[in-house]
C-alpha beads as a LAMMPS data file, in Angstrom:
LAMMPS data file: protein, C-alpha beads

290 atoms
289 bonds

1 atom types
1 bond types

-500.0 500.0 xlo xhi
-500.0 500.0 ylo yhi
-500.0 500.0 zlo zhi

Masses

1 110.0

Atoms # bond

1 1 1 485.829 133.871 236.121
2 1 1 485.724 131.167 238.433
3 1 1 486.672 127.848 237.833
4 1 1 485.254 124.612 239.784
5 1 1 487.262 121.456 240.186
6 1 1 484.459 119.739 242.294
7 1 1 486.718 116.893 243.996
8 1 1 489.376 118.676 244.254
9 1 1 488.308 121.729 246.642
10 1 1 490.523 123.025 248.962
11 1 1 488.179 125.401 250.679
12 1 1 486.312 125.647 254.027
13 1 1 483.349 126.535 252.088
14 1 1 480.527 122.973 251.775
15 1 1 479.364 122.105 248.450
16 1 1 475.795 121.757 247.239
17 1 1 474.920 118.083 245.554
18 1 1 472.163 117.926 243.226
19 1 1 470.600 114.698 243.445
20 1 1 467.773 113.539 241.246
21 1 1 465.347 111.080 242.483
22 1 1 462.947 108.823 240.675
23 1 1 460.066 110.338 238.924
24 1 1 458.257 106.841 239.215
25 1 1 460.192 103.696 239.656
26 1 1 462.059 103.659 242.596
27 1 1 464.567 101.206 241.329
28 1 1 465.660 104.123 239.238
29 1 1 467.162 105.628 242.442
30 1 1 471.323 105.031 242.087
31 1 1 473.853 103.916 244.362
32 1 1 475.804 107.311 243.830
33 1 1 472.515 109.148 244.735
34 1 1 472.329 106.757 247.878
35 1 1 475.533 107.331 248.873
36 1 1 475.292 111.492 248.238
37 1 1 472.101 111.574 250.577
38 1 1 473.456 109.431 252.923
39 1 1 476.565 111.739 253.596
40 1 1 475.194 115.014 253.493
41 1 1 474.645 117.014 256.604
42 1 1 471.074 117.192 255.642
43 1 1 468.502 117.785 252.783
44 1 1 466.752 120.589 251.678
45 1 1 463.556 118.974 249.692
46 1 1 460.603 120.366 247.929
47 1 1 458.494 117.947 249.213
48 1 1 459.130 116.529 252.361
49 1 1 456.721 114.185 252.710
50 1 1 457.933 112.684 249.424
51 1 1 461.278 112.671 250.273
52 1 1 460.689 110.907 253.755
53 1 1 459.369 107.971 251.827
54 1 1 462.494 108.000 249.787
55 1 1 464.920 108.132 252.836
56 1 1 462.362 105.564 254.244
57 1 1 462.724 103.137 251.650
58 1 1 466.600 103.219 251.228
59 1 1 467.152 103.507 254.883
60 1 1 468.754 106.928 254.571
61 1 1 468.377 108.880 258.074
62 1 1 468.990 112.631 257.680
63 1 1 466.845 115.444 258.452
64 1 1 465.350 116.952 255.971
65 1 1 464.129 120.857 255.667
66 1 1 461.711 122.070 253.052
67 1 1 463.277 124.376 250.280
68 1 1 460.092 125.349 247.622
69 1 1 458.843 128.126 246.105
70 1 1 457.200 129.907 248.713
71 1 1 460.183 129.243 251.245
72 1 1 462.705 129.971 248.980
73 1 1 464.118 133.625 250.101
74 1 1 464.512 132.754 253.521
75 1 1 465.854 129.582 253.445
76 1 1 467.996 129.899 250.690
77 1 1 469.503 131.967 252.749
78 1 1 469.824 129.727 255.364
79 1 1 471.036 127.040 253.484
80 1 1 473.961 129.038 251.980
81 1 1 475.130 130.330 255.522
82 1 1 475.225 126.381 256.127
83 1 1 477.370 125.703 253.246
84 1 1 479.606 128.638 253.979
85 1 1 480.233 127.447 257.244
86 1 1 481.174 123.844 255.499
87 1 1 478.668 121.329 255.670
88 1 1 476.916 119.260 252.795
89 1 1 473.950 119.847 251.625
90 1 1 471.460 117.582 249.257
91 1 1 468.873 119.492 247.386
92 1 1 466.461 116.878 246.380
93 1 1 463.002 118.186 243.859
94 1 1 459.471 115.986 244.848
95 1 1 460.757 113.641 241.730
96 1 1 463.470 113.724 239.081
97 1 1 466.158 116.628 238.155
98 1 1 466.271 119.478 240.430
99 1 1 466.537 122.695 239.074
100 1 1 464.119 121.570 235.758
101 1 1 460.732 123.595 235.910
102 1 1 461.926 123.915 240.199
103 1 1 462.879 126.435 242.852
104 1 1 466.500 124.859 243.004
105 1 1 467.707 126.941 240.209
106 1 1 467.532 130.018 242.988
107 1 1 469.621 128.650 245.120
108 1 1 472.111 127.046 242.408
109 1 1 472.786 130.646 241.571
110 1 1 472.800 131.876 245.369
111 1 1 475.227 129.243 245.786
112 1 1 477.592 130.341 242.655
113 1 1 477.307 134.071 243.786
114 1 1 479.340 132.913 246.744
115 1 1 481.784 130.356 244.503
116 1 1 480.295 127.340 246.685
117 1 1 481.156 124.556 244.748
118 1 1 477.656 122.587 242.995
119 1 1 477.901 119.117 242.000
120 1 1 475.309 117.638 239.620
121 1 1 474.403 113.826 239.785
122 1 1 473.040 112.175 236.588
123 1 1 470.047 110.293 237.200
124 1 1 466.131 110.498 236.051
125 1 1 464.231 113.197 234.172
126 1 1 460.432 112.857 232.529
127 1 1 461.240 115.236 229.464
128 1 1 464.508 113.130 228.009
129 1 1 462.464 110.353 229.156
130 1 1 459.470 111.013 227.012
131 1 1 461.704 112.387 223.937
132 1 1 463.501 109.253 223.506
133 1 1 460.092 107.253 223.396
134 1 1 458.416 109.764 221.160
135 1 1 459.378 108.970 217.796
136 1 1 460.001 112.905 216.987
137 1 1 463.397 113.960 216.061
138 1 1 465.571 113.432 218.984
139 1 1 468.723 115.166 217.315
140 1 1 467.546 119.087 218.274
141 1 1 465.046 119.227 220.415
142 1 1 463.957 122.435 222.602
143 1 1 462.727 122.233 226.302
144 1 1 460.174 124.734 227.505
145 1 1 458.382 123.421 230.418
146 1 1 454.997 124.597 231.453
147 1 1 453.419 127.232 229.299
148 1 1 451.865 130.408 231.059
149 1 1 448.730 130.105 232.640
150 1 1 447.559 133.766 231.378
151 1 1 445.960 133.090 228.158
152 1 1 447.681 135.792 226.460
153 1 1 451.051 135.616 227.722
154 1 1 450.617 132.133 226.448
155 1 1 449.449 132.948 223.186
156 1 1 452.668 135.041 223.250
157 1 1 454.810 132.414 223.604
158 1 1 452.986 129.592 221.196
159 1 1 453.239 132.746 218.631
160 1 1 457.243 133.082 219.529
161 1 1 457.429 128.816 219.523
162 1 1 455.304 127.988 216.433
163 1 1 458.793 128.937 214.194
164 1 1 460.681 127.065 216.472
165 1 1 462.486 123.524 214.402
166 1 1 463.372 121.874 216.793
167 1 1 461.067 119.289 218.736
168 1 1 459.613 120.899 221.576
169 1 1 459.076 119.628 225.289
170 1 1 456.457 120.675 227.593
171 1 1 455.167 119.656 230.706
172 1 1 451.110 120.309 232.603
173 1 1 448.750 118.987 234.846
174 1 1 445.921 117.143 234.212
175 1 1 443.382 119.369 234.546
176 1 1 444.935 121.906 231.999
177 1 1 445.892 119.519 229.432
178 1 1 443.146 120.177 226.651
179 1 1 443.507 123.549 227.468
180 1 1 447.209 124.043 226.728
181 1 1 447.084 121.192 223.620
182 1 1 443.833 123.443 222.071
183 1 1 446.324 126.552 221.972
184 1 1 449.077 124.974 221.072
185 1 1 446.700 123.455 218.058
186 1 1 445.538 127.246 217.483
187 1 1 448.584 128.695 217.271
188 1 1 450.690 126.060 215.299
189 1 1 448.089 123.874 213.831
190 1 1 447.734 120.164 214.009
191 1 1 451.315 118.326 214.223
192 1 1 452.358 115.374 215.296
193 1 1 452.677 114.717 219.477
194 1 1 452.708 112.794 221.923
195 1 1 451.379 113.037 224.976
196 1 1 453.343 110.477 228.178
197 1 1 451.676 109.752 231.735
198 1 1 452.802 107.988 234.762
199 1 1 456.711 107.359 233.395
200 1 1 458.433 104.070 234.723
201 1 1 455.246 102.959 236.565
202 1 1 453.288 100.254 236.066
203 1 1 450.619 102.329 234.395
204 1 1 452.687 103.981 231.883
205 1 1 451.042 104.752 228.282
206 1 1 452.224 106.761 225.752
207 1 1 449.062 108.511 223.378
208 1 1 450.845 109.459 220.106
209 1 1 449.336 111.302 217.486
210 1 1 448.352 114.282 216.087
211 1 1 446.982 116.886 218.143
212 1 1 444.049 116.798 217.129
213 1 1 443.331 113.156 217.377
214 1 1 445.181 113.970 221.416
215 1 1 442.728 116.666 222.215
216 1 1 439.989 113.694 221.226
217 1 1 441.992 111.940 223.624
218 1 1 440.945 114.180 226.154
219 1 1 437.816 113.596 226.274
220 1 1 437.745 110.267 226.797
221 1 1 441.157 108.887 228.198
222 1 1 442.212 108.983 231.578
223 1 1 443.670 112.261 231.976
224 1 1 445.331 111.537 235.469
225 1 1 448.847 112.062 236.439
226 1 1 451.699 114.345 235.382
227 1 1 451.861 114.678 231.748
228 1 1 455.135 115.136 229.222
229 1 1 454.202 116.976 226.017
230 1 1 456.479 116.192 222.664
231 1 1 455.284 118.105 219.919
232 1 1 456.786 118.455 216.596
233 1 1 458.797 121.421 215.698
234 1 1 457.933 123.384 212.549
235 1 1 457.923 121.840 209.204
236 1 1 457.184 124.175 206.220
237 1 1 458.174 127.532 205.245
238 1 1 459.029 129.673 207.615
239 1 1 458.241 133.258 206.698
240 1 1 459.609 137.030 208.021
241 1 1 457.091 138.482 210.476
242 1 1 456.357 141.142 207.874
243 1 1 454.582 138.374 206.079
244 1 1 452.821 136.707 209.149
245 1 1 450.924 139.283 209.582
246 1 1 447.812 136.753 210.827
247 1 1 450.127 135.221 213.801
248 1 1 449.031 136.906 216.561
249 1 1 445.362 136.193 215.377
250 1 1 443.089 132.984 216.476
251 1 1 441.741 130.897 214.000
252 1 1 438.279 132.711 214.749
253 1 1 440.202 136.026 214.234
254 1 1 441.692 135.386 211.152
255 1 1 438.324 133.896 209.227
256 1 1 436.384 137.262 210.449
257 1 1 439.621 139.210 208.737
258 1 1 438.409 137.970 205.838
259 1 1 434.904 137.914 206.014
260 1 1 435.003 141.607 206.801
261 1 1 437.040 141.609 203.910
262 1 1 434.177 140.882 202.092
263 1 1 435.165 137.211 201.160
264 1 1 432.288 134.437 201.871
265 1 1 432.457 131.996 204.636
266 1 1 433.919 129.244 202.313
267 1 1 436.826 131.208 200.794
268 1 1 437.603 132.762 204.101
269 1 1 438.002 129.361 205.750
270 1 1 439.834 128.450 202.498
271 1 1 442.143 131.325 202.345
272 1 1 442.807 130.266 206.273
273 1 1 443.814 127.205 205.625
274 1 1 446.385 128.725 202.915
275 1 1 447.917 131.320 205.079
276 1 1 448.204 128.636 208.130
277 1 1 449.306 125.414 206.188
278 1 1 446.546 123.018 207.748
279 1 1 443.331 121.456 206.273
280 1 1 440.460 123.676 205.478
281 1 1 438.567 120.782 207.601
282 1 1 440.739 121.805 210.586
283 1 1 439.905 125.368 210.602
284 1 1 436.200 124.492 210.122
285 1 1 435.929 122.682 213.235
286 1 1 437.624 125.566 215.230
287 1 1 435.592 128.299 213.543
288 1 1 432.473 125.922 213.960
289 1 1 432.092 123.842 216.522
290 1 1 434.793 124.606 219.025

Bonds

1 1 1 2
2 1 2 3
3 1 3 4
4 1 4 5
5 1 5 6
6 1 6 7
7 1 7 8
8 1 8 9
9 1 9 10
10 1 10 11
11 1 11 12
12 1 12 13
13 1 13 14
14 1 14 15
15 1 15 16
16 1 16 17
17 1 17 18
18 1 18 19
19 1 19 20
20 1 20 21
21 1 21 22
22 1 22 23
23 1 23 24
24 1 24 25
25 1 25 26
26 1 26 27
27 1 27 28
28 1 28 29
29 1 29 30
30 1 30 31
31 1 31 32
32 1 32 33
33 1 33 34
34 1 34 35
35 1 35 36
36 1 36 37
37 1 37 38
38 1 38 39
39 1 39 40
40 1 40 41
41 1 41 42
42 1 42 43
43 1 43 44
44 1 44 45
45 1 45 46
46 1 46 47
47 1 47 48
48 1 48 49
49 1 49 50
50 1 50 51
51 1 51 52
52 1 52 53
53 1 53 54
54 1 54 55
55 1 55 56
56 1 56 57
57 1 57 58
58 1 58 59
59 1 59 60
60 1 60 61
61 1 61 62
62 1 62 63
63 1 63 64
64 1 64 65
65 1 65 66
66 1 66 67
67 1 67 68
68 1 68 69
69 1 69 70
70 1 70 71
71 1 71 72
72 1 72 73
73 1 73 74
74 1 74 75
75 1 75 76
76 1 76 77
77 1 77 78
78 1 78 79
79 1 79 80
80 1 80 81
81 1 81 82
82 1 82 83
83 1 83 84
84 1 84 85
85 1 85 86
86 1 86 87
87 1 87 88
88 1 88 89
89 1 89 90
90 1 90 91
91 1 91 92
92 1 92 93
93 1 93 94
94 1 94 95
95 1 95 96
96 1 96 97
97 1 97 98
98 1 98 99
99 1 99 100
100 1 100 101
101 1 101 102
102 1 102 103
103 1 103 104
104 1 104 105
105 1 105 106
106 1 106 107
107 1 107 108
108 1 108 109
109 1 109 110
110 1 110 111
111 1 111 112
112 1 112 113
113 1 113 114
114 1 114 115
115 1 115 116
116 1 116 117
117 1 117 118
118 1 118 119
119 1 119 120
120 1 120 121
121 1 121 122
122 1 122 123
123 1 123 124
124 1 124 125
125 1 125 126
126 1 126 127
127 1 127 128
128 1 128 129
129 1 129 130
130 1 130 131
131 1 131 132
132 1 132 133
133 1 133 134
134 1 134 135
135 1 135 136
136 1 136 137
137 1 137 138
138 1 138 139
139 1 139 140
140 1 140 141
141 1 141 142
142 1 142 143
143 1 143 144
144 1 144 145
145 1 145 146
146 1 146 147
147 1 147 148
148 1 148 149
149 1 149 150
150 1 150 151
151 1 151 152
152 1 152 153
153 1 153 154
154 1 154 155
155 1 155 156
156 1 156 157
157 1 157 158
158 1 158 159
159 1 159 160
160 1 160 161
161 1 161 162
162 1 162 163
163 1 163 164
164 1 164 165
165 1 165 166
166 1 166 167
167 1 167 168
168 1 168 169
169 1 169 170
170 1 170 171
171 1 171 172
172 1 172 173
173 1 173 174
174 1 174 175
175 1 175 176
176 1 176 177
177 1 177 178
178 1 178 179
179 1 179 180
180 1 180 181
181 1 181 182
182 1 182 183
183 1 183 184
184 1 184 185
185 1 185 186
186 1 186 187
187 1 187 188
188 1 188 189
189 1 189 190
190 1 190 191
191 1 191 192
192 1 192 193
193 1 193 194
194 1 194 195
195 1 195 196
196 1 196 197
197 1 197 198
198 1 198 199
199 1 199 200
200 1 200 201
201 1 201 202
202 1 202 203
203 1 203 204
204 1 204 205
205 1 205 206
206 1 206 207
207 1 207 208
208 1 208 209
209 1 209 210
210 1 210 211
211 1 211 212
212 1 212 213
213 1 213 214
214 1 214 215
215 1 215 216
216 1 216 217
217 1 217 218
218 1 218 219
219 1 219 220
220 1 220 221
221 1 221 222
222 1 222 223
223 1 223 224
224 1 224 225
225 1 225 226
226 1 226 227
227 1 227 228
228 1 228 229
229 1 229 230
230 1 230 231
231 1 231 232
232 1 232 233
233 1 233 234
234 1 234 235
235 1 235 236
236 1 236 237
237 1 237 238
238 1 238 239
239 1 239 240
240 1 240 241
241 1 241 242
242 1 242 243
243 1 243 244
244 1 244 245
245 1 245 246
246 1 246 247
247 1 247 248
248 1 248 249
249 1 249 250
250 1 250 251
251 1 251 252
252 1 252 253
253 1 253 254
254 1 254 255
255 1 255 256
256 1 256 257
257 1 257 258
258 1 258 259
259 1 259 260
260 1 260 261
261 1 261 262
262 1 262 263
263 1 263 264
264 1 264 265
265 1 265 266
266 1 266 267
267 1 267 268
268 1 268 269
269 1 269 270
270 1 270 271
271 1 271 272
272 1 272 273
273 1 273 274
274 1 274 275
275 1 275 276
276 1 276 277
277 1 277 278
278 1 278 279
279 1 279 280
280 1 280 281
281 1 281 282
282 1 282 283
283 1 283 284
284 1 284 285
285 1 285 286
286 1 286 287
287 1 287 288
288 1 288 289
289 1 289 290
């Protein structure tokens, strides 16, 4: 056990200062996060383009070093011999919390292995930021992040997700959006979302819906920007995984089960609609015409 008193450390060893930066707005940017980047030795940034603009802007002059995911080994390393031998370090991500959905959680835990003292700043963050604007229950809520490229590893975890309460966060590009909202629509059917872009800029919008009515979206709106998923966690029954035996099967899937079954089109895409708790209208269109 180790425990860190973070302003009170009597030890040689430099701390590491997580500072978030605005994901937008730059006024979001606070005095303590100012004053942290402004003090440190130097910064270790994702981005450092991005952050030079920051520095830029708040007249902050420190060098800055990359620190991403294809870096990472080597100057993690780096950065914790620095800390060891006492200096300050700022790790900064390209916008908001460091360490969400980012290569900073690496060297959080390098820098724990080695009881180098890690001090977290409050400041801004697009998933609490979209949550609190949703309209979806805010009291238990479940951050996931971006969803797995590989369609089946992803249909993994929509299958592990869809019995998941809580209201659920994600985060994707633009050009996977309708991708990743169809298969979160195949595997949990059509809930209530919302979908946020461009947070605290002048440009922001908030879609909100269900996600059907957001994959429409799709093909029309301006899908540009970093995009904040809200979706609604699981209302109805929730039953054993003896009894969902159809969960690891598409929509498409599960009608031919019971075609082959020997039921006709319409009671298969009837008996669909039982098993998954949506319309029988909904499971037409996917069976269909998508």
């Amino acid at each position: 056990m180790w425990q860190q008193k973070s302003y009170q450390q009597n030890s040689e060893k430099g701390s590491l200062y997580l500072v978030p930066t605005p994901i937008g707005n730059l006024e979001d940017m606070t005095f303590r996060a100012i004053r942290s980047l402004k003090e440190a030795d130097y910064i270790a940034a994702e981005d450092t383009r991005q952050t030079r603009k920051l520095c830029n802007h708040f007249e902050i002059e420190k060098s800055i070093i990359s620190y991403h995911e294809h870096n990472k080994q080597q100057k993690g390393k780096e950065i914790i011999h620095d800390l060891l031998q006492g200096k300050t370090i700022a790790l900064v991500s390209d916008a908001g919390m460091p360490c969400i959905s980012d290569p900073g959680v690496d060297l959080v835990e390098l820098a724990l292995q080695e009881e180098i003292a890690v001090i977290p700043l409050p400041g801004a963050n697009a998933a609490l930021t979209s949550l609190i604007a949703s309209g979806l229950n805010t009291e238990h809520f479940m951050f996931y992040g971006f969803l797995p490229r590989q369609k089946k590893h992803r249909k993994e975890i929509i299958e592990e997700l869809n019995k998941e309460r809580r209201t659920l966060i994600f985060y994707e590009a633009p050009h996977r959006l309708k991708e990743m909202l169809l298969a979160i629509h195949n595997g949990m059917g059509n809930r209530k979302a919302v979908i946020s872009r461009e947070l605290t800029k002048k440009f922001e919008e908030f879609i909100r819906g269900s996600l059907d009515e957001l994959i429409d979206w799709c093909n029309d709106g301006e899908v540009r920007g970093e995009f904040c998923i809200i979706v609604e966690g699981n209302q109805g029954d929730i039953k054993d995984d003896e009894e969902v035996w159809w969960v690891s099967l598409s929509i498409i899937e599960h009608v031919d089960h019971y075609i082959h079954k020997g039921q006709s089109n319409k009671e298969a895409l009837k008996s669909v609609a039982k098993d998954r708790g949506i319309s029988k209208r909904e499971v037409y269109q996917d069976y269909h015409i998508k």
